[in-house]
BAFI-683474 format. One record per residue (C-alpha): residue in three letters; x, y, z. Coordinates in steps of 0.5 Angstrom, whole numbers, plus 500, padded with zeros to 3 digits. Layout:
{rec 'ALA' {X Y Z}}
...
//
This chain:
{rec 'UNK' {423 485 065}}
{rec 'UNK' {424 493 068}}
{rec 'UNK' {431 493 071}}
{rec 'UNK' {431 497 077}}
{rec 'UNK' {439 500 080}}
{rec 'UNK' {439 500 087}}
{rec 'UNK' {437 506 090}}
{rec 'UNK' {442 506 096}}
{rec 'UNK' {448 509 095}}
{rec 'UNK' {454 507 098}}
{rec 'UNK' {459 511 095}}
{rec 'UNK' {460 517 090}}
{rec 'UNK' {455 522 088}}
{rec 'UNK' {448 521 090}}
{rec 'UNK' {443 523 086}}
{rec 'UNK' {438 528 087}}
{rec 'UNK' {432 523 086}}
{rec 'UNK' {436 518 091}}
{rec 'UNK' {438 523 096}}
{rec 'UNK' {435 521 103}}
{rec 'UNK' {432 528 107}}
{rec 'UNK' {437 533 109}}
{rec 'UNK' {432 538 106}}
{rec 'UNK' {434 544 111}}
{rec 'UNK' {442 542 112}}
{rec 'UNK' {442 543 104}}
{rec 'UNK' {437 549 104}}
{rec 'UNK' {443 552 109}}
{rec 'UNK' {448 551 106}}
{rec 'UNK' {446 552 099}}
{rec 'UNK' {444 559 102}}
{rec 'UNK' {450 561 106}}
{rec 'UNK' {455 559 099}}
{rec 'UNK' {451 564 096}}
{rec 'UNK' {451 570 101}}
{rec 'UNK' {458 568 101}}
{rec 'UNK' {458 565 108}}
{rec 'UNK' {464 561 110}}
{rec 'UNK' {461 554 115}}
{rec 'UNK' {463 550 120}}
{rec 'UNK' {460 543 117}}
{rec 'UNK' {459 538 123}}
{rec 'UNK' {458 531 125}}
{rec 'UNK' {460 524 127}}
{rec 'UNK' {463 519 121}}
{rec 'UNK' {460 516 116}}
{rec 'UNK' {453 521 117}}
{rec 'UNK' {454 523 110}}
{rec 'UNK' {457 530 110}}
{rec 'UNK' {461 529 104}}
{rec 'UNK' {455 526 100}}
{rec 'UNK' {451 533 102}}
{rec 'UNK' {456 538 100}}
{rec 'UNK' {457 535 093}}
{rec 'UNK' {449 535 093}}
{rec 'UNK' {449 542 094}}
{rec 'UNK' {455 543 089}}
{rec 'UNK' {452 539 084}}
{rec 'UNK' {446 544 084}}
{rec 'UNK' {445 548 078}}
{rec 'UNK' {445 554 082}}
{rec 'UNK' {452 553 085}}
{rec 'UNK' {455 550 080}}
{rec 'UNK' {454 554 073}}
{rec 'UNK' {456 560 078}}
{rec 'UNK' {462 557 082}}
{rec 'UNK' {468 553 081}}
{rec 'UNK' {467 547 087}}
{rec 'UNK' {473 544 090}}
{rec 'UNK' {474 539 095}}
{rec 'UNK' {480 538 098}}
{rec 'UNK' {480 532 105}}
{rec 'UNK' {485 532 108}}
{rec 'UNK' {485 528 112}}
{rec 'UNK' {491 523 112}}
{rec 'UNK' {496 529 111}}
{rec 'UNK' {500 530 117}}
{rec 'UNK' {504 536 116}}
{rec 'UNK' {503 542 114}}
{rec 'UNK' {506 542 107}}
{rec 'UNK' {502 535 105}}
{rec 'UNK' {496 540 107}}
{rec 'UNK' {499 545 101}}
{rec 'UNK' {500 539 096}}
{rec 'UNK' {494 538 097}}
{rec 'UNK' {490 544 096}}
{rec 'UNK' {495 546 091}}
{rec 'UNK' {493 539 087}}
{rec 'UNK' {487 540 088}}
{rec 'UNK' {487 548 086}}
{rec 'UNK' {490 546 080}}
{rec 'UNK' {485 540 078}}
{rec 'UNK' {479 544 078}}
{rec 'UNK' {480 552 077}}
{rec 'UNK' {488 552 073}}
{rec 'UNK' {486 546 069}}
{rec 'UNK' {480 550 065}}
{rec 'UNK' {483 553 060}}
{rec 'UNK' {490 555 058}}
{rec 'UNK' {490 562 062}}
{rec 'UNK' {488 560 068}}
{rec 'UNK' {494 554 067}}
{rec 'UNK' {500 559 066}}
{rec 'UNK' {498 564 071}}
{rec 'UNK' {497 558 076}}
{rec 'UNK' {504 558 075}}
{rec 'UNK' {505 565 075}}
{rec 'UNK' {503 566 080}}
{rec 'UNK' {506 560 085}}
{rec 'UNK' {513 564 084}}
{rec 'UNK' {515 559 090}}
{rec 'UNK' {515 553 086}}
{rec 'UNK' {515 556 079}}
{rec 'UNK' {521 551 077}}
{rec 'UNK' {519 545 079}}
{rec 'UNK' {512 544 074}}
{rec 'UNK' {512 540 069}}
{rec 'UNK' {510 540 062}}
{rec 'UNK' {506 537 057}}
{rec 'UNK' {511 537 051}}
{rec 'UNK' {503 535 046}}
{rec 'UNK' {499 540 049}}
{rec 'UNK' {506 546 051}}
{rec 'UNK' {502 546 057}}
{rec 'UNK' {504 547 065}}
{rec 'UNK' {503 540 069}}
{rec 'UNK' {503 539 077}}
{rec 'UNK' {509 536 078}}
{rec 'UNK' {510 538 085}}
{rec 'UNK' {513 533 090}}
{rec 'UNK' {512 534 098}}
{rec 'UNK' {520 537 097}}
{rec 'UNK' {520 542 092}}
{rec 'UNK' {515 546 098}}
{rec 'UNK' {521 549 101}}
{rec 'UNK' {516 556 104}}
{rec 'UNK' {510 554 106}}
{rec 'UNK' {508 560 108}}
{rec 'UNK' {509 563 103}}
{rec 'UNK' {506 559 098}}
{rec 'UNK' {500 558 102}}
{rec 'UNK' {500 566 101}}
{rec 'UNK' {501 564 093}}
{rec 'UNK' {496 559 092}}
{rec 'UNK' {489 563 095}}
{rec 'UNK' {492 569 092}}
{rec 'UNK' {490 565 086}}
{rec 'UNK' {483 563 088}}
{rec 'UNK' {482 570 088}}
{rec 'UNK' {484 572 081}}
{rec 'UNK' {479 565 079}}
{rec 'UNK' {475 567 073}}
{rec 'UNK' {469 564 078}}
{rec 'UNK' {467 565 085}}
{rec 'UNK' {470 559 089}}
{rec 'UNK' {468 554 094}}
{rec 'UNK' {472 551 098}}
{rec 'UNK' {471 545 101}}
{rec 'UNK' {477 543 106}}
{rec 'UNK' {474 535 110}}
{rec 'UNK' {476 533 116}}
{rec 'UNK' {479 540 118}}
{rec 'UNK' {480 538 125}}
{rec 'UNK' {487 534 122}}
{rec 'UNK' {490 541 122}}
{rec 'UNK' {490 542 130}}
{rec 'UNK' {495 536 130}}
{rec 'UNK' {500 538 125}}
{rec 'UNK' {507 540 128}}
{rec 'UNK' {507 546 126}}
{rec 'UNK' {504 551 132}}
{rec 'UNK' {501 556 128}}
{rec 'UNK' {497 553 122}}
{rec 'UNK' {491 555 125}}
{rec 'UNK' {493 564 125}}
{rec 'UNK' {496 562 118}}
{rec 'UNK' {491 559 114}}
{rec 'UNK' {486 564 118}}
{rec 'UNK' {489 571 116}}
{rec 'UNK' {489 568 109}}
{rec 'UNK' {482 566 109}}
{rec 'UNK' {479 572 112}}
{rec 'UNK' {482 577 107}}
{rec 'UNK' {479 572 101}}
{rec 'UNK' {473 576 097}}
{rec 'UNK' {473 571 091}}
{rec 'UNK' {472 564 095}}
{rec 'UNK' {468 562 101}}
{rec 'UNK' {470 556 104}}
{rec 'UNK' {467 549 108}}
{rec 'UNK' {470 547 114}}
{rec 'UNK' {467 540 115}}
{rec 'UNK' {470 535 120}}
{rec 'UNK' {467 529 124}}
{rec 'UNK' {472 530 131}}
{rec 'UNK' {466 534 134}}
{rec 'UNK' {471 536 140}}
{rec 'UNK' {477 538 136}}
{rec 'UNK' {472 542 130}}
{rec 'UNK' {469 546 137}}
{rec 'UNK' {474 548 140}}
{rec 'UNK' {477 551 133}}
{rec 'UNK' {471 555 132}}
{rec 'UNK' {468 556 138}}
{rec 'UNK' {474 558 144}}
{rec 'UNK' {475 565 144}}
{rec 'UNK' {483 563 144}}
{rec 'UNK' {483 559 138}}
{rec 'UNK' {484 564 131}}
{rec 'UNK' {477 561 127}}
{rec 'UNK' {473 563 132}}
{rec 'UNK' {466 565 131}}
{rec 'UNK' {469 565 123}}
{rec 'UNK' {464 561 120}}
{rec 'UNK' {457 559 120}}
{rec 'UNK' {455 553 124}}
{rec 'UNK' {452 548 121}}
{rec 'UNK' {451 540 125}}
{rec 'UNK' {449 534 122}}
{rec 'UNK' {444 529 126}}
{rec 'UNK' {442 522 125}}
{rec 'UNK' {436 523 120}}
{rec 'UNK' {430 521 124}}
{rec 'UNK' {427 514 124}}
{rec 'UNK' {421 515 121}}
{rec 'UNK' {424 519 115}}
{rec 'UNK' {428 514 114}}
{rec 'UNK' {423 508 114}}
{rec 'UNK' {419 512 110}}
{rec 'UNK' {425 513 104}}
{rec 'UNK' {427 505 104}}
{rec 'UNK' {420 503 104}}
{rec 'UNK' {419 507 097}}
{rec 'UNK' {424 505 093}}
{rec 'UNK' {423 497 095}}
{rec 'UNK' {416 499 093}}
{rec 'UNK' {418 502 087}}
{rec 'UNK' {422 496 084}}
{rec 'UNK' {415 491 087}}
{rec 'UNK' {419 489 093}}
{rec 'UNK' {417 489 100}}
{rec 'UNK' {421 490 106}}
{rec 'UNK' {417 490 114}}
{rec 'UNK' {418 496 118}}
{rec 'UNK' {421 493 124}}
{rec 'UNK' {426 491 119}}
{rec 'UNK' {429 498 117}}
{rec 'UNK' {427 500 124}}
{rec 'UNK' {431 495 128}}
{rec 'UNK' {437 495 123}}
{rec 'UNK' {436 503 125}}
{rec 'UNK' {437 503 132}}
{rec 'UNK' {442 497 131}}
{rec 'UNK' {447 503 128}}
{rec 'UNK' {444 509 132}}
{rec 'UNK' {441 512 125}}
{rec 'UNK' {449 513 121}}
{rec 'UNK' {447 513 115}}
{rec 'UNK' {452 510 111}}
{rec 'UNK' {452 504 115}}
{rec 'UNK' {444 504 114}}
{rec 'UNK' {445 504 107}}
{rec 'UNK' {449 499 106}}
{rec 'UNK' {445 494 110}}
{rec 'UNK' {439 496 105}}
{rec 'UNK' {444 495 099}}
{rec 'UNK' {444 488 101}}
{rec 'UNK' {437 488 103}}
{rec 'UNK' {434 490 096}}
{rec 'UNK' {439 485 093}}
{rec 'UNK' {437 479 097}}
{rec 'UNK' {430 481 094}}
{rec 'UNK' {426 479 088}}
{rec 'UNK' {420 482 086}}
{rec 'UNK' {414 481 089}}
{rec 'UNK' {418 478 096}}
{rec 'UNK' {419 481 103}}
{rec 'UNK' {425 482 107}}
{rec 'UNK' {424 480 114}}
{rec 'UNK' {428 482 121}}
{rec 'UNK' {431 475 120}}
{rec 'UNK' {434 477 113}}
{rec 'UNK' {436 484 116}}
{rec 'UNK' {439 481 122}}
{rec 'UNK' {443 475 117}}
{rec 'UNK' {446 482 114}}
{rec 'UNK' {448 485 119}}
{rec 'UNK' {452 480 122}}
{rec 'UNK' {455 479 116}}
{rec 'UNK' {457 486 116}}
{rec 'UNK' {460 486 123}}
{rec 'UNK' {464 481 121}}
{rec 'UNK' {467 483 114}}
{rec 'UNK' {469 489 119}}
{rec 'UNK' {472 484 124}}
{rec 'UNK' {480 485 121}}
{rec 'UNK' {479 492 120}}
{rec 'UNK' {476 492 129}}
{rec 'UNK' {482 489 131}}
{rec 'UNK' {487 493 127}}
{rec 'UNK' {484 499 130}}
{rec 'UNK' {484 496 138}}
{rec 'UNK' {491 493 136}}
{rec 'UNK' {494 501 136}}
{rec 'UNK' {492 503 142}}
{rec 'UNK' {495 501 150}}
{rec 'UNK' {492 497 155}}
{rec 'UNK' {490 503 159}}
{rec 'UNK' {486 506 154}}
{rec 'UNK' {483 500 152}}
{rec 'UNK' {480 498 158}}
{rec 'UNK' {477 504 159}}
{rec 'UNK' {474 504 151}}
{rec 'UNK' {471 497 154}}
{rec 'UNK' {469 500 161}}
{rec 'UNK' {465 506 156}}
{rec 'UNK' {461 500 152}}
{rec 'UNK' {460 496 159}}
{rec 'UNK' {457 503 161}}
{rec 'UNK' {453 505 154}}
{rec 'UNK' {455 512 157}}
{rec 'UNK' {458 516 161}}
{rec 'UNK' {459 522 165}}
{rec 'UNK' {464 522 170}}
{rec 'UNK' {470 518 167}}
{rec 'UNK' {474 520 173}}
{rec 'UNK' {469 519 180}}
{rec 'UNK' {471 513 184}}
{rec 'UNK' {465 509 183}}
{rec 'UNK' {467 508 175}}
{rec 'UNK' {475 508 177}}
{rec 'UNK' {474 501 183}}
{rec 'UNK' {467 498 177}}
{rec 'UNK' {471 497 173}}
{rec 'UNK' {478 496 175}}
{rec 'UNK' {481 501 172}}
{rec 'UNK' {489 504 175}}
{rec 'UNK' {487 511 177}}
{rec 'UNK' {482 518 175}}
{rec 'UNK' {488 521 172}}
{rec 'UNK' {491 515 168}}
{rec 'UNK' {484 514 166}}
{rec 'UNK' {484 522 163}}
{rec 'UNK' {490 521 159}}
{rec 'UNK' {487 515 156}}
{rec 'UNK' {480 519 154}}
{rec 'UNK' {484 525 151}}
{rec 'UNK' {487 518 146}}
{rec 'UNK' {481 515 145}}
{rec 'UNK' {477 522 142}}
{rec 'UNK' {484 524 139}}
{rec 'UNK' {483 517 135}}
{rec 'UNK' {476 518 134}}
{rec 'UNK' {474 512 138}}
{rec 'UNK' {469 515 142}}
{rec 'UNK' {466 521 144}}
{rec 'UNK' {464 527 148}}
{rec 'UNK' {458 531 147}}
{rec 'UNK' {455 535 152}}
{rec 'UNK' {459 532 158}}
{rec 'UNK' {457 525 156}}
{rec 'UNK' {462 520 153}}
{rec 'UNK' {460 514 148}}
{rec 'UNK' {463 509 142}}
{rec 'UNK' {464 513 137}}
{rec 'UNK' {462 508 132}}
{rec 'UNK' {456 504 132}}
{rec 'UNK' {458 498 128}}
{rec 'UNK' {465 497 133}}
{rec 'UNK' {459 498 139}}
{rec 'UNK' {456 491 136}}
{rec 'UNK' {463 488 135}}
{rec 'UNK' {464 489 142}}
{rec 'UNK' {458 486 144}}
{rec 'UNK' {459 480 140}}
{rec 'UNK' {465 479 144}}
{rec 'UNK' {463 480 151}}
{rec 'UNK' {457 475 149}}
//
């Protein structure tokens, strides 16, 4: 009996033959590395910007001529964990290459130059740093891209949830790291992050310091039909089936985020034998399923915020979408305390992620707490 692997992809590296679309996002990308472009890489969570840049990263024309590395800095908090990150990072991929690169990674990081360790076997250098050895980060940011430049390849720098900089304590980040940037001719650099609001206002505010440093690429929902198109061919594949209107409804459940639509048809294609058919009423049976496997982690998330805000993140879903968050009408509907109350918390609830603005208008940002939330109002 032939063994199929399941083609969706939940986590690691996609490969080539089990990617989804993404054909002109890859194209771009591909083709702003090698014209040394820095980009801005956008677009909500779970839409699969990390899984396309390590798509285009693992093709032979990128990684034979560039050193990749990925950087997420997405829980750091201050701008010394941003440098222990990247200075990790700088180490796995480029000094760990061969002996050379090791001891002039060293060197060359004057500022924490006693605090490496060594490996007594291989009488090498090893990234021993803790976040309190970083007494000049200014100084060693300057060290650690000084390096990058003096690589043995090409670099590409990969920096996930960017947007996380704006919030550090530390005000000038933004001019530091772009003062460094701009100066690097031997690394090109990808900005990706998913707080839309915060990603454009770094790049596109004439008052911010990136400001149009970086060719702009968005990631959008994958189109419906191309979607459909992807499950049904790898259910085939395997002589599996699965109903059109099941993929399409679990699309249009989760507004096309493609982790949580490849999760649902992991499940889908596991539930299948050979030569049976996945109806609507499976996919609806794995959708519940998964919204309450996600139920703790939902109520964590409501548990950290205030009464305010959550009131108004229940008006939102009420409403689907809203434009004026602050006009009377919505404030006495939905019995919220006043137009001002009600900003403080929409500046709270887009700082958390917990919902969005584009083009004016303000929604859920997660699908899948979208359909928790409907479930309790039920």
């Amino acid at each position: 009996m032939t063994t199929y692997i399941n083609p969706f992809v939940v986590s690691g590296r996609i490969p080539e033959e089990l990617f989804c679309d993404r054909k002109e996002e890859a194209r771009q990308l591909q083709m702003a590395m090698e014209n040394q472009l820095n980009v801005v890489l956008t677009s909500s969570r779970r839409m699969g910007k990390t899984s396309l840049v390590d798509y285009v990263f693992n093709k032979s024309e990128i990684n034979e001529n560039h050193i990749t590395i990925s950087v997420d800095i997405l829980h750091t908090t201050t701008f010394r964990e941003f440098i222990y990150t990247l200075g990790t990072s700088v180490f796995k991929k480029v000094a760990s290459r061969n002996e050379k690169m090791r001891r002039l990674f060293v060197t060359t990081l004057k500022s924490l130059s006693a605090s490496f360790g060594y490996d007594p076997v291989q009488n090498t250098p090893t990234f021993d740093i803790k976040l309190g050895d970083i007494t000049n980060p200014d100084f060693t940011i300057e060290e650690i891209f000084s390096f990058l430049e003096q690589a043995d390849k090409r670099c590409l720098v990969v920096i996930d949830e960017f947007q996380q900089i704006s919030k550090y304590p530390e005000k000038n980040v933004e001019a530091i790291l772009r003062s460094q940037i701009q100066k690097m001719q031997n690394a090109n650099f990808i900005f990706a992050g998913s707080q839309r609001r915060l990603m454009e206002e770094m790049f596109f505010s004439s008052r911010r310091p990136f400001y149009q440093s970086a060719k702009a690429i968005k990631l959008e929902p994958i189109e419906m039909g191309i979607y459909t198109e992807f499950v049904l061919y790898h259910f085939h594949q395997a002589n599996k089936d699965i109903s059109t209107e099941a993929v399409q409804k679990v699309y249009q459940a989760f507004k096309g985020v493609t982790l949580y639509l490849q999760r649902i048809m992991k499940d889908a294609y596991a539930m299948t034998a050979e030569g049976e058919r996945c109806d609507v009423a499976t996919t609806d049976m794995l959708t519940e399923s998964f919204i309450m496997e996600n139920d703790s982690r939902i109520r964590e998330q409501l548990a950290y915020i205030t009464e305010p805000q959550k009131e108004l993140l229940y008006a939102i879903h009420d409403e689907q979408e809203v434009i004026s968050i602050t006009s009377a009408s919505f404030t006495k509907k939905h019995h919220l305390k006043s137009p001002s109350a009600t900003q403080s918390a929409a500046l709270k609830l887009l700082d958390d992620d917990l919902i969005t603005r584009i083009e004016k208008v303000y929604r859920l940002a997660d699908p899948l707490m979208e359909l928790w939330m409907d479930r309790k109002n039920m």
